[in-house]
Phi, psi and omega in degrees: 000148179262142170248115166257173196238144193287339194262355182305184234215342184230001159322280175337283189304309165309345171273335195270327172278321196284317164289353171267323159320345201247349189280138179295175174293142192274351176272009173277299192308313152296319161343288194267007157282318168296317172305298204315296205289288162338308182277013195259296222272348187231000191053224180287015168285322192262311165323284199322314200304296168326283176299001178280301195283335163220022142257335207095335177296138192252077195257163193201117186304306180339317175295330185314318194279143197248145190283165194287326153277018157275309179296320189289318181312338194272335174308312178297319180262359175283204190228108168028263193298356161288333216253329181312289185278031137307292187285281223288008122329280184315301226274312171291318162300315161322300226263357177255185207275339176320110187315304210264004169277301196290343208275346174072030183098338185284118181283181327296110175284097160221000000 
């Protein structure tokens, strides 16, 4: 493994390969912008679609919402301190400047 050292005399540069080494391929990049963007624009219809083409999955959007006593029942069985940062998760999400926190998961967001 390389090590770079902050104080060496060739950092900038050795940081500088090292972060051009870690960027995907830019047609890996366009892919998933288009996968994005599809799921921006038809939602859970296009998750189905994804996971049909690349898991296999025979997913049906409809299905996606889990009913609400199903949620409470899983709730009851997590374990305290699981279930605390469970809420200070949401609660952080809810609470950001991000367009698709506020809109609360629901589409149309904009």
């Amino acid at each position: 493994m390389h090590t770079i050292q902050f104080t060496s005399k060739t950092f900038a540069d050795e940081l500088s390969a090292f972060c051009r080494g870690a960027l995907p391929p830019r047609e890996m990049s366009e892919a998933v912008a288009a996968i994005l963007a599809d799921v921006r624009q038809r939602g859970d219809e296009a998750v189905a679609y994804y996971a049909a083409k690349f898991d296999g999955a025979k997913l049906r959007a409809r299905d996606f919402r889990v009913p609400v006593g199903d949620l409470a029942a899983a709730s009851k069985r997590l374990p305290p301190a699981d279930l605390r940062a469970l809420q200070a998760a949401r609660a952080a999400v809810e609470g950001s400047t991000c367009p698709a926190a506020r809109c609360r998961w629901s589409p149309p967001c904009s």
